[in-house]
N, C-alpha and C positions, 0 to 999 in steps of 0.2 A: 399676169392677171389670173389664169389657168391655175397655175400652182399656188398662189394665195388663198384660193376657195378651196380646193384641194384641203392644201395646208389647215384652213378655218374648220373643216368640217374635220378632221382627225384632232386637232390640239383641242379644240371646244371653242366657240365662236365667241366667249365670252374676254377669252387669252385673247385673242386674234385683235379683237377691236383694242385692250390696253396695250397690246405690241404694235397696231397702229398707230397709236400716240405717242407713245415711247417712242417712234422713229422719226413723227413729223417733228418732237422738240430735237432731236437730234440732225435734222436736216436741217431746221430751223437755225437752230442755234451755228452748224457750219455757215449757212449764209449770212448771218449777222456778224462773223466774227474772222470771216475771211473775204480776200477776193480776188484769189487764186483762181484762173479759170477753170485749170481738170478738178482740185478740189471742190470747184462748185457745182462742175456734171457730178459730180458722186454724190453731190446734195441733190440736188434732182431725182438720182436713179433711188437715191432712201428716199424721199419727198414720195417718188410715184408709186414702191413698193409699199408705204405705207396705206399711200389710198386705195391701191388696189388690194387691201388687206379690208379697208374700213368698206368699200363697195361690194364687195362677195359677201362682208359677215352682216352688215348691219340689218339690213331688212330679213336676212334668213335667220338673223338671231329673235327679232319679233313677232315673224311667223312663227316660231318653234314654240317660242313660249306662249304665244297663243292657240296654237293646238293643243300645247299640253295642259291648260286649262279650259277646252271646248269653246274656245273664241275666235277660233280662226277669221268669223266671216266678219268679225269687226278689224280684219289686218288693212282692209286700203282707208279705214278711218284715221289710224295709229300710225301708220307708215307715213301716209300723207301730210298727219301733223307734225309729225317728225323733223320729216323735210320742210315745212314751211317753215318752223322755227330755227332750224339748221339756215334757210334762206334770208330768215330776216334777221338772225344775227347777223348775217355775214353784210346784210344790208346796210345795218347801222355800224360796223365796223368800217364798211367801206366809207365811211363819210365820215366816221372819226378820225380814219387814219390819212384823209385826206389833207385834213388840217392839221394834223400832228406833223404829215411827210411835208406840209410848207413848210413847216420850223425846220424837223429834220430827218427823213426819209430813215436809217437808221433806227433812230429811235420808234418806230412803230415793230420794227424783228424784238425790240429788245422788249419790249412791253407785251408782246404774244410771248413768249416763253414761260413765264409764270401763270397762265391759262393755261396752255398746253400741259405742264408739268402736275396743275391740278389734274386736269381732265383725266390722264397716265390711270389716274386711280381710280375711274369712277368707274369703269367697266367691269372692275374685281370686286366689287360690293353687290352687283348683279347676281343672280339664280340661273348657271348654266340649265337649259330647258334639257330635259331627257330624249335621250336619241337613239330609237331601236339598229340594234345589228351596226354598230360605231365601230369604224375602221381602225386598225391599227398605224405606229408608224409604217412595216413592214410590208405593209399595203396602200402606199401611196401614192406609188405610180399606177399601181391596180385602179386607182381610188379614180385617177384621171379617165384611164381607158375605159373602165366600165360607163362612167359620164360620157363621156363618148357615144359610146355606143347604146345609151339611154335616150341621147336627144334624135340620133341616126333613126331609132326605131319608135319614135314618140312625132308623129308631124302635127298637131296641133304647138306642142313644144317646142318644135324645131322653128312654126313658123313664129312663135312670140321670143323667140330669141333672134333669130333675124331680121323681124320686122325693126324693133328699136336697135341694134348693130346699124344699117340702113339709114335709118331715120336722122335719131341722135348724131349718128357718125357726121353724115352732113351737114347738122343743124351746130353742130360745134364748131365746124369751121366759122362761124358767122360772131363768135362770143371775141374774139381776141381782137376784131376789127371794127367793132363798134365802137369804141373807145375814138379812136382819130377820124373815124366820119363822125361823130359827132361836130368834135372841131373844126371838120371841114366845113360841115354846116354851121359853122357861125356861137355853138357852145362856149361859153366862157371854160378856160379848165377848171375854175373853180366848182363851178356846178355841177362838172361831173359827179362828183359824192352825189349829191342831190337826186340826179337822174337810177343811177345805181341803184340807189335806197328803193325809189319809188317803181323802179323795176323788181328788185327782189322783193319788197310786198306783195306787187302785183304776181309775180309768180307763188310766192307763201300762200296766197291765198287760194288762186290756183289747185294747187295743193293740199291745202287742207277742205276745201269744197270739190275734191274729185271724185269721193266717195260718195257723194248725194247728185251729184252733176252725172259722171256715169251711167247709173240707173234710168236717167230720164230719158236721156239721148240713147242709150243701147249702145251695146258692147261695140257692132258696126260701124256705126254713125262716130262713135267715138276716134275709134279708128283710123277713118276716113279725115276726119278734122282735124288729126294731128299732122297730115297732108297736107291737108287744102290751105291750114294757116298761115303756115310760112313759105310755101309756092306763090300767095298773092300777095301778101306782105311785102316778101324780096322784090316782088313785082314792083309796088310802090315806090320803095327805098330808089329802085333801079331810077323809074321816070320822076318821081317829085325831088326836088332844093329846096321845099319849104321846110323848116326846121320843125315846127308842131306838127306838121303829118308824120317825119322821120321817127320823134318821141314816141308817136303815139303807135307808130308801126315796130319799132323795138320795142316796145312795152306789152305789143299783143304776141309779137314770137315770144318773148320771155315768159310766157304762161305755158308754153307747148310742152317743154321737158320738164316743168315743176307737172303738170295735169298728168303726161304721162307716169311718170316716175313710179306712185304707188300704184296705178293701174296695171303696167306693164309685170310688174314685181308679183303683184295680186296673180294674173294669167300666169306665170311659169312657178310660182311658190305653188300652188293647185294644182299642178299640174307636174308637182317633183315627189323626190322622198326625202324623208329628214335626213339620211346621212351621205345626202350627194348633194342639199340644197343650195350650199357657200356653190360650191362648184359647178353645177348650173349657173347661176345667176352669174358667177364671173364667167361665165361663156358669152354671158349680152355685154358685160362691159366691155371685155377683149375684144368682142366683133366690132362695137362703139369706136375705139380708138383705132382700130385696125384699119376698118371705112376714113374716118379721121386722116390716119396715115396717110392711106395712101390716094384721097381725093386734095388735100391741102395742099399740097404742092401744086398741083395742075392748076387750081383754080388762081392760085398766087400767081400762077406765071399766066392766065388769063388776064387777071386785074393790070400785072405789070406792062401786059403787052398794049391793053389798050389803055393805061397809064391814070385809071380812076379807081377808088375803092368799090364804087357804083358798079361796076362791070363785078367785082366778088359776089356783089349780089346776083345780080343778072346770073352769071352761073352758076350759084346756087338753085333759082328758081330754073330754073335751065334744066340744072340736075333732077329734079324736084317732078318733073312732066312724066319722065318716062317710069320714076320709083311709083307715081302714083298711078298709074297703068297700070303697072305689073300688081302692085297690090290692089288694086280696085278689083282687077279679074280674080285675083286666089280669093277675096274677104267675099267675093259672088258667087264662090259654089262654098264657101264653109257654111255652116249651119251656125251661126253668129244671131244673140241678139239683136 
C-alpha cells in the first residue's frame, strides 16, 4: 500500500490510476479463466496491488487538480460525489449480477472485462495537476522515508491518519459477514442484491451530503459519530432476531465509511504536500488493512468459539468502547470544530 502512493506521486497520479485498471482486468481476467488455486493467489496479490494503486491516487489526484485551479475547498463535495457514484454503481451491479450469477456465476467475470478494459483508458485523457518539487525515480525510497518522517513530526496528521486506520480497520471486519446473518435472519438469498443496492445508496448518499452534513454538526461531533454509530448498532445486531431492525441497523453502519471517506481524505489532503499526498493517504489505507489483519482473526475465532455470527458483532462493539475512549480524550484537548 506504502509503495503504491509512493509509486503514484513519482509516476503522476494520473499513470497510477490507468495502471490500476490495467491490473484489475488482468486479475480479473486470471479468475475468470482459471481455477488454479496458487494462480488465483497471484490474482488476488494483482487484484490488491491494483486497489492499492487506485486508493493512494484517486482522491490526491482531485485534491491536486483542485488546488491547481484555487478549488481546493470544494474537494469533500467532488470526492464525496465521487464515491457515492463509485457506490452506487457497485450497488446496481451488485443486483444485476445476482441474477446473471443464478444463470451462471462465470458469466458475470466475463461481462466486467470489457468495462474494465474501457475504464484502462479513461485516466490518460485526464490533466496530470502540476506538482511542485516532483520526485524522481532515484528517490523513491527517499520519497517513503521523508513521508515518514512528515507524519512523525505533523500530530494533527498523524492523528487523521490513525484515527480512520482504527476505525475503518475494524469497521471492515463487519462487510464480509453481513452477507450470511442476513440468512441467518431469515433473507431470501435472492434478496440479497436488493438489500445491497439499497445499502450502497444509502451509503452514496452519505457521501455525497458529507460536505453539507459536516459543517452543521462540526468537525468533533463529526468525529465522535463515526464511533458512536457502529458501537450501538453492533450492539443491536448482537441482542435483536428481528429481521427489519437487523436491515435497518446494517444500513445505518453502511453510511459510516461512505460519510467518513471524503471527510477523512478532506483532513490529511490539508494537511499534506503535493508531492508526498498519494503516499500520505496510502499511510490510512495500509493502517485500515493492517488493523484489519490483525483484529480478524481474533474476532473469527470469538464468533467460532461461542458458535454465532451475533457474538462478531458483540466484539466488534466490544472493540468499539475502549477505541472510543481513547479518541473521545485526544478529540477533548484538540482544538476541533
Amino acid at each position: 500500500m506504502i509503495p503504491s502512493g509512493a509509486f503514484s506521486d513519482i509516476i503522476g497520479k494520473k499513470y497510477a490510476l490507468a495502471l490500476s485498471n490495467f491490473l484489475y482486468l488482468i486479475a480479473l481476467a486470471i479468475i475468470a479463466f482459471t481455477s488454479n488455486f496458487w494462480i488465483l493467489i497471484i490474482a488476488e496479490i494483482i487484484w490488491g496491488t491494483a486497489t492499492a494503486l487506485w486508493l493512494s491516487s484517486g482522491s490526491a489526484f482531485i485534491f491536486d487538480t483542485l488546488k491547481n485551479a484555487n478549488k481546493e475547498k470544494e474537494f469533500k463535495k467532488i470526492d464525496g460525489a465521487a464515491y457515492a457514484i463509485s457506490l452506487a454503481v457497485w450497488g446496481f451491479s451488485a443486483l444485476i449480477g445476482g441474477f446473471i450469477g443464478e444463470y451462471n456465476l462465470s458469466l458475470t467475470l466475463y461481462l466486467s472485462l470489457p468495462f474494465i478494459f474501457i475504464s484502462m483508458f479513461m485516466p490518460l485523457s485526464f490533466k496530470e495537476p502540476k506538482v511542485k518539487d516532483k520526485r524522481q525515480w532515484n528517490q523513491y525510497l527517499k520519497q517513503i522515508k521523508n513521508s515518514i518522517k512528515f507524519v512523525a513530526t505533523h500530530k494533527m496528521l498523524k492523528f487523521y491518519i490513525v484515527y480512520p486506520s482504527v476505525i475503518i480497520g475494524v469497521l471492515m471486519i463487519s462487510f464480509p459477514i453481513s452477507q450470511p446473518y442476513l440468512v441467518d435472519q431469515g433473507m431470501p438469498i435472492k434478496f440479497l442484491g436488493f438489500f445491497f443496492l439499497f445499502a450502497s445508496i444509502f451509503g452514496a448518499l452519505a457521501a455525497k451530503l458529507a460536505h453539507k452534513i459536516e459543517p452543521i454538526i462540526g468537525e468533533k461531533r463529526s468525529l465522535y459519530y463515526i464511533i458512536i454509530l457502529p458501537l450501538v448498532f453492533f450492539l443491536v445486531l448482537f441482542f435483536s432476531n428481528n429481521l427489519i431492525v437487523t436491515i435497518i441497523s446494517l444500513a445505518i453502519i453502511s453510511i459510516v465509511e461512505p460519510f467518513s471517506f471524503p471527510i477523512i481524505n478532506n483532513y490529511i489532503n490539508t494537511h499534506t504536500v503535493a508531492n508526498e499526498r498519494a503516499t500520505l493517504l496510502s499511510f490510512r489505507h495500509f493502517g485500515q488493512n493492517l488493523v484489519f489483519g490483525l483484529t480478524a482473526p481474533l474476532l473469527g475465532m470469538f464468533g467460532e468459539y461461542h458458535g454465532t455470527t451475533e457474538h462478531i458483532y458483540l466484539g466488534i462493539a466490544l472493540l468499539f468502547i475502549p477505541i472510543f475512549i481513547i479518541f473521545y480524550n485526544i478529540l477533548r484537548k484538540k482544538a476541533l470544530r
